[in-house]
NUPA-894614 format. One line per 3 residues: number of its first residue (from 1); for each residue x, y, z of C-alpha. Coordinates in nm, 4 decimals, always signed. Example, Ala and Ser with C-alpha at 12.3 -4.5 7.8 and 13.67 -1.06 7.14 Angstrom:
1) +1.2300:-0.4500:+0.7800 ~ +1.3670:-0.1060:+0.7140 .
END
This chain:
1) +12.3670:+13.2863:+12.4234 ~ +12.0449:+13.1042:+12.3711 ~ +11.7911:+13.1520:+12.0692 .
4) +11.4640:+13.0389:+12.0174 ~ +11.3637:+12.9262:+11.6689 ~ +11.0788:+12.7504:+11.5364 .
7) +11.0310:+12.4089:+11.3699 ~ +10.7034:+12.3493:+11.1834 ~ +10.5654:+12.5725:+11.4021 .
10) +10.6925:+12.4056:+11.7348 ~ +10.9362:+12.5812:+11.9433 ~ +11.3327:+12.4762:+11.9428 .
13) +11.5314:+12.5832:+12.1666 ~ +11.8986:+12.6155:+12.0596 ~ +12.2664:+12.7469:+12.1075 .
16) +12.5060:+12.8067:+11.8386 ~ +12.8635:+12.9272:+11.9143 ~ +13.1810:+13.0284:+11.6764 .
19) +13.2647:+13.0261:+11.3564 ~ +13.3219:+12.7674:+11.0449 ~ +13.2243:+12.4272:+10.9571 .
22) +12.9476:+12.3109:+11.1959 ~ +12.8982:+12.0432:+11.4445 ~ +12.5852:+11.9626:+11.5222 .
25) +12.5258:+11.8000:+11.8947 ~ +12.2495:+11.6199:+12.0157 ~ +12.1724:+11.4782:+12.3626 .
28) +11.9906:+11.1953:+12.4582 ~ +11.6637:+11.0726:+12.6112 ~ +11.5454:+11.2729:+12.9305 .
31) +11.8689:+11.5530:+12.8749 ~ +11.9113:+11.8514:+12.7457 ~ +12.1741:+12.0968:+12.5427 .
34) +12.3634:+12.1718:+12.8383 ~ +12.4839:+11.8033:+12.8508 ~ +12.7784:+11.9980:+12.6043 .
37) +12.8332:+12.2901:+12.8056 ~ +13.2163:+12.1977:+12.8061 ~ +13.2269:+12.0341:+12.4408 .
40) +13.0826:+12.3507:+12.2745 ~ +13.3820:+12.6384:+12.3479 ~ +13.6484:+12.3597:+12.2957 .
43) +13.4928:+12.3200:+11.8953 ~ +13.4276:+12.6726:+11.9004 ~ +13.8146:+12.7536:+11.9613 .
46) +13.9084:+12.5193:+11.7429 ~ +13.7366:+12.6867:+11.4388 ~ +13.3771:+12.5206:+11.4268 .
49) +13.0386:+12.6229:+11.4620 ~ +12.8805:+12.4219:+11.7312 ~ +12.4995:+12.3788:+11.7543 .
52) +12.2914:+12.2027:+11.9870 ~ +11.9460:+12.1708:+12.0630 ~ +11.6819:+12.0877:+12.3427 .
55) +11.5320:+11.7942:+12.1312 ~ +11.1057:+11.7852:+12.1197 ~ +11.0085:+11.7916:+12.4873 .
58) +11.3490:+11.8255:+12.6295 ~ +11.4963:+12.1391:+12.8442 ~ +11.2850:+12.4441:+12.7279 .
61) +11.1686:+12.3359:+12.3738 ~ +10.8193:+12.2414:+12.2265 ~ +10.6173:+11.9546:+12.4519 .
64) +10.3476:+11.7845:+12.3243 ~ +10.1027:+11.7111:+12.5223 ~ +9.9782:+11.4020:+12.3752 .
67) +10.2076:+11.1251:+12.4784 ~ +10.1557:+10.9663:+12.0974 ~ +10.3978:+11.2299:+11.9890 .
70) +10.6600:+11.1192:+12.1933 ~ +10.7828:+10.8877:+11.9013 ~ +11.1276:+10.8553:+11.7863 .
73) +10.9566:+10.9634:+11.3883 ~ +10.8281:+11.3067:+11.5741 ~ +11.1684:+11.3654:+11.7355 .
76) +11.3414:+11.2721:+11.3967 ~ +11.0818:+11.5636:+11.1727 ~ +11.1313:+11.7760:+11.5077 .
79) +11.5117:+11.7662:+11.4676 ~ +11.5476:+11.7555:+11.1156 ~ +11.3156:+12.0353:+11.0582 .
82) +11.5124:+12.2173:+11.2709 ~ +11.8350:+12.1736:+11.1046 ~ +11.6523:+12.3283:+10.7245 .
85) +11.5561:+12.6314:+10.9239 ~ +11.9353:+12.7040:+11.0037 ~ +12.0336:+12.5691:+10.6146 .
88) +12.2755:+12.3329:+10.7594 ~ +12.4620:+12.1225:+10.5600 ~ +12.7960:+11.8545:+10.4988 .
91) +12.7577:+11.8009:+10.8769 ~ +12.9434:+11.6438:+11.1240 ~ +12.6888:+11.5081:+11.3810 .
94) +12.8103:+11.4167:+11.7449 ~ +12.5500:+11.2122:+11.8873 ~ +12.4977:+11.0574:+12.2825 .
97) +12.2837:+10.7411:+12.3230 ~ +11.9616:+10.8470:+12.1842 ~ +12.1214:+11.1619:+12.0012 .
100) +12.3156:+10.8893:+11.8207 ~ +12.0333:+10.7307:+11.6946 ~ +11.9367:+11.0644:+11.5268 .
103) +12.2850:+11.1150:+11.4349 ~ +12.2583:+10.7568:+11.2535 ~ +11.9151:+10.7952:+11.1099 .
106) +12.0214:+11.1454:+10.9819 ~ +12.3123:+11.0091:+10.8060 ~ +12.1120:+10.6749:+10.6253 .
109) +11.8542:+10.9415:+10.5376 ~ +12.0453:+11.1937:+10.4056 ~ +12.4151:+11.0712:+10.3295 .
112) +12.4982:+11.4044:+10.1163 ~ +12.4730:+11.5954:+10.3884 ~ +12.7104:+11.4641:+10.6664 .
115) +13.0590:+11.4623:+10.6297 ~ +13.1294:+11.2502:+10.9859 ~ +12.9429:+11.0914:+11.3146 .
118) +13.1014:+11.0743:+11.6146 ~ +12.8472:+10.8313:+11.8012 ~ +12.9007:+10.8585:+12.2254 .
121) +12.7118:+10.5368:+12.4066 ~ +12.4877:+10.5376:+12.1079 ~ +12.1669:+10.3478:+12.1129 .
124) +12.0804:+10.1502:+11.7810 ~ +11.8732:+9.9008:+11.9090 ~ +11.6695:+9.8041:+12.1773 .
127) +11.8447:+9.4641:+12.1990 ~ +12.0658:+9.6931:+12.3662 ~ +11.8749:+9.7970:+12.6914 .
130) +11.9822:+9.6255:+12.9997 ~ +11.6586:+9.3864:+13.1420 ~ +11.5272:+9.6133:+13.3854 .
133) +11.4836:+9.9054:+13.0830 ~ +11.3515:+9.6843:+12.8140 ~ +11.0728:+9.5324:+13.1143 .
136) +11.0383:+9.9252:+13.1949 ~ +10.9754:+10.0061:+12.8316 ~ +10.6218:+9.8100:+12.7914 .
139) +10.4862:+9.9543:+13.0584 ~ +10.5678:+10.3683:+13.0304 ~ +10.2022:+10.4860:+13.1559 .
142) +10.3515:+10.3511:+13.4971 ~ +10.7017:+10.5622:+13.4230 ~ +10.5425:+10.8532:+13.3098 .
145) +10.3350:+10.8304:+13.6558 ~ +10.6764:+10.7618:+13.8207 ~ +10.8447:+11.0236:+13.6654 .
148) +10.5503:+11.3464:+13.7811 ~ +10.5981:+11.2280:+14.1322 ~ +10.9558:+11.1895:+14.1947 .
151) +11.1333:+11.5283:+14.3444 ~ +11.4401:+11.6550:+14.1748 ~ +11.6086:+11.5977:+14.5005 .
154) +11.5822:+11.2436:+14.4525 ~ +11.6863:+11.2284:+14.1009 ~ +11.9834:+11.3646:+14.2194 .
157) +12.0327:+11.1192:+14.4981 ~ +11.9591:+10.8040:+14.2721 ~ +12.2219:+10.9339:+14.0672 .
160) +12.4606:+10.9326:+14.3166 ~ +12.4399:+10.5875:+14.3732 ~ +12.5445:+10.4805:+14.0823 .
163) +12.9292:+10.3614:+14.0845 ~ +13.0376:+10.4147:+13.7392 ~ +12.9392:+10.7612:+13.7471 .
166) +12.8987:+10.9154:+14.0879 ~ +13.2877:+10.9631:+14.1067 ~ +13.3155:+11.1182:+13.7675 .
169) +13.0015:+11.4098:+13.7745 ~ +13.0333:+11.7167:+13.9955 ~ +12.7699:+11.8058:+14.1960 .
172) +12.6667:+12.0870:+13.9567 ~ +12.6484:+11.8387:+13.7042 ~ +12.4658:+11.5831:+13.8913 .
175) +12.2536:+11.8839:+13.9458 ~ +12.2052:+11.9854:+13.6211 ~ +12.1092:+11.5989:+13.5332 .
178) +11.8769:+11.5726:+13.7650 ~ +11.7036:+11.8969:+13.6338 ~ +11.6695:+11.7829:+13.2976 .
181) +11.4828:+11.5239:+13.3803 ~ +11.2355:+11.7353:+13.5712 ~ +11.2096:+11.9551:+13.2568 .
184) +11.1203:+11.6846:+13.0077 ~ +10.8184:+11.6086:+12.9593 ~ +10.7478:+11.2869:+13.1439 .
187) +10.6341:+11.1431:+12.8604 ~ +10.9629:+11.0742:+12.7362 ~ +10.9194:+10.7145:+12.8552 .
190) +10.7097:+10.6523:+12.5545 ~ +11.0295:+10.6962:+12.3365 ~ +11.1473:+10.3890:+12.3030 .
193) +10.8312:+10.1883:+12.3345 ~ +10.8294:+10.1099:+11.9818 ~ +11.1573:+10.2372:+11.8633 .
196) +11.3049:+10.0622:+11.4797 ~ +11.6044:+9.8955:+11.5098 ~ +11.8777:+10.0224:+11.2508 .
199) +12.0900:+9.7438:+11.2977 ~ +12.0035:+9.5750:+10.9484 ~ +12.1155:+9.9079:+10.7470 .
202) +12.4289:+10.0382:+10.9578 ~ +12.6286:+9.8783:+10.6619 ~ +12.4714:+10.1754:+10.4815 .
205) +12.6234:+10.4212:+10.6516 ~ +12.9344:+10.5433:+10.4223 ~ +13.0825:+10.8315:+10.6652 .
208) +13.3927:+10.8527:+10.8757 ~ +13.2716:+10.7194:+11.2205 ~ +13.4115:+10.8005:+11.5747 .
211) +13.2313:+10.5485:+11.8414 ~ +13.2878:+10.6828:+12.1952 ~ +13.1931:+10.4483:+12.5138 .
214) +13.1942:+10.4279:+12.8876 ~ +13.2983:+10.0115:+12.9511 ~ +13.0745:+10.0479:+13.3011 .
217) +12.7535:+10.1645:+13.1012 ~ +12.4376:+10.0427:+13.2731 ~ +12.1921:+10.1705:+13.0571 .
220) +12.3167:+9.9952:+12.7425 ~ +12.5511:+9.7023:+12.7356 ~ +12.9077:+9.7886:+12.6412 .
223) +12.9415:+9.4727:+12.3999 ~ +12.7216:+9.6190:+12.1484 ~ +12.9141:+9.9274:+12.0713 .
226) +13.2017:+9.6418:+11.9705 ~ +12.9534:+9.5052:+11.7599 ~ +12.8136:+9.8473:+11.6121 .
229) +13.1564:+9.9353:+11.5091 ~ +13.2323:+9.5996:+11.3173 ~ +12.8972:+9.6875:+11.1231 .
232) +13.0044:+10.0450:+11.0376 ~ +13.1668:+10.0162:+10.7352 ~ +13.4224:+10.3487:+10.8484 .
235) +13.4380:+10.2998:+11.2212 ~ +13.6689:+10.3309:+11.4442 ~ +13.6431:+10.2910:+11.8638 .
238) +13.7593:+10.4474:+12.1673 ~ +13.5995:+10.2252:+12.4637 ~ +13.6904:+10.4538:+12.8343 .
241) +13.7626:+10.2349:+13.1428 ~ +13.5971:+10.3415:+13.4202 ~ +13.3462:+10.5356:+13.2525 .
244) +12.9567:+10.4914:+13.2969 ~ +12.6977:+10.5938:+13.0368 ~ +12.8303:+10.9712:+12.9903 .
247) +13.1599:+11.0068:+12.9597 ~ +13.1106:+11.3857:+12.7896 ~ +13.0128:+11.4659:+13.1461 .
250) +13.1934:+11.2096:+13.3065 ~ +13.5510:+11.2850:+13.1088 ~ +13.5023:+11.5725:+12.8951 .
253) +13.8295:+11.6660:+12.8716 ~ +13.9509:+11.2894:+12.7171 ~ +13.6240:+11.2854:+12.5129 .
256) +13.6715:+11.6526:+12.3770 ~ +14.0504:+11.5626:+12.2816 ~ +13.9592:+11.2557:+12.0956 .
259) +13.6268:+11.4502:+11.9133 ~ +13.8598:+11.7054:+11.8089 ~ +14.1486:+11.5016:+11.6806 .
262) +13.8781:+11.2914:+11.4833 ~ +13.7095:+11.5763:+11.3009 ~ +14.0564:+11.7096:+11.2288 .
265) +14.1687:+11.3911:+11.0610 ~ +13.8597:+11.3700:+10.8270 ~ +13.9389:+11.4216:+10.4647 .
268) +13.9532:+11.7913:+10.3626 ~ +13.8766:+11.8957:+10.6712 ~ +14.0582:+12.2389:+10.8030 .
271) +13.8796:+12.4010:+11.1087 ~ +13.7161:+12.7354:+11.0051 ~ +13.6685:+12.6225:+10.6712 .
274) +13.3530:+12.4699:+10.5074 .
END
């Protein structure tokens, strides 16, 4: 079931489901919480609580109108603010591109409260973005524009043509894709126009780290998860063959067997205790 909350008196929309030591999950640029519509029973059965969001104008929470807002410091207070309300703490945050950002952020910010990152296509620097994105990025008025116009139908279709993922997503999840980003605010182009890299403190980050990737991705290039990993001082990596930039959607069943065989491994960890 789906609750509504509120964040420093913006709306988040959330879902929380089972019992024990919780998981929080957070999506990436232009997606929503359904993007862990299969993750979330498999952690729930497995004795976890499992929360995700719709991050600050994502799927039905809070949208600024002003595209200033859309700034990865708002989304960070957004989310963050978000997780006080609900009192969570010694986390174990499963980020997915721009989710793992957050998820990395979170854990340099606040190190007593994570207990483990599990970091899917994660973005960490915009060094990272294939030419065509970072050329896209200093220009997002022009996106933005892009984005009003352009009918879910063809969101959907664009999708489709893309090899590395086409064969992998249903139709109800190329669907449900293509939805969310009708539903964001269009201003979500103005994300990662000026975006800090974290690659110069990674070495700071002291947690247990899963990193999850797709070897076809074409929105970030697959050899800097190798090199994100050797920074991480606890990393380990599970690159998928034949996997585009969402292999949660793409593979859920692989990438739900290797999240849950990671957070059962960390140290003191026993499901459906905290």
């Amino acid at each position: 079931m789906t609750i509504s909350s509120k964040a420093n008196g913006n709306g988040v929309n959330y879902r929380q489901e089972g019992q024990g030591p919780p998981v929080v999950l957070i999506h990436g640029i232009a997606a929503s919480l359904y993007d862990w519509v299969n993750m979330m029973p498999e952690l729930a059965g497995h004795g976890f609580q499992a929360c995700a969001l719709d991050l600050l104008g994502h799927g039905e929470s809070y949208k600024p109108a002003d595209p200033r807002e859309y700034h990865v410091a708002c989304l960070f207070e957004h989310f963050t603010s978000w997780v006080d309300r609900l009192s969570l703490n010694n986390l174990l945050l499963v980020g997915h591109s721009l989710g793992g950002y957050l998820s990395l952020q979170f854990a340099l910010r606040f190190p007593e409260r994570v207990r483990g990152l599990v970091l899917i296509d994660p973005f960490y620097d915009i060094k990272q973005l294939s030419p065509w994105l970072r050329l896209a990025r200093r220009r997002p008025y022009l996106g933005a524009k892009a984005m009003r116009a352009a009918p879910e139908w063809l969101i959907n279709l664009i999708l489709g043509w893309d090899p590395s993922s086409s064969a992998d997503f249903s139709p109800l999840a190329r669907q449900q894709i293509a939805n969310d980003y009708k539903r964001a605010s269009p201003h979500f182009v103005y994300i990662t126009r000026d975006i800090p890299a974290l690659t110069a403190s990674l070495h700071q980050v002291q947690v247990p780290t899963l990193v999850i990737w797709g070897e076809h991705d074409h929105t970030l290039k697959p050899e800097t998860f190798h090199r994100l990993v050797e920074r991480l001082p606890r990393a380990r990596s599970h690159p998928i063959p034949d996997c585009g930039h969402q292999p949660h959607i793409g593979k859920p069943a692989l990438v739900n067997r290797l999240v849950l065989d990671f957070l059962a491994g960390l140290p003191g960890m026993e499901a459906g205790h905290n």
